[in-house]
C-alpha angles and dihedrals in degrees: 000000000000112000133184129193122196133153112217133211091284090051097243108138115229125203105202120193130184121239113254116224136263088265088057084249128137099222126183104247124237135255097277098006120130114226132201113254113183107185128181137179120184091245098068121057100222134044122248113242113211136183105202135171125261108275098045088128088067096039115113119281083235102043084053098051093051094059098052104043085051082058087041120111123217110294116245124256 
């Protein structure tokens, strides 16, 4: 399982993991290819589901964190 950890501009700390496929299988994605990101953080109620390109695991911490916290909805009290 392929997980990322990055803290974006608001502090909250987010754990990101890569879908696995419909063979239950972790595959490298291909040149080109979108792949599934689900990330959480325990100050938002529901996880933030991402398609991101293919080389998202070597994107920048900071890049990354952008983009979720752009698909983020408002944390939680």
């Amino acid at each position: 399982m392929i997980q990322r950890t990055v803290t974006d501009a608001a502090g909250r700390t987010w754990t990101c993991t890569e879908e696995v496929g419909a063979a239950g299988e972790l595959a490298t994605p291909q040149q080109g290819q979108d792949v599934k990101v689900t990330c959480v953080t325990s100050s938002v109620a529901e996880p933030v589901h991402l398609t991101m390109g293919w080389q998202w695991r070597d994107m920048a911490p900071n890049g990354l964190a952008r983009i979720i916290s752009q698909a983020s909805p408002v944390p939680r009290r």
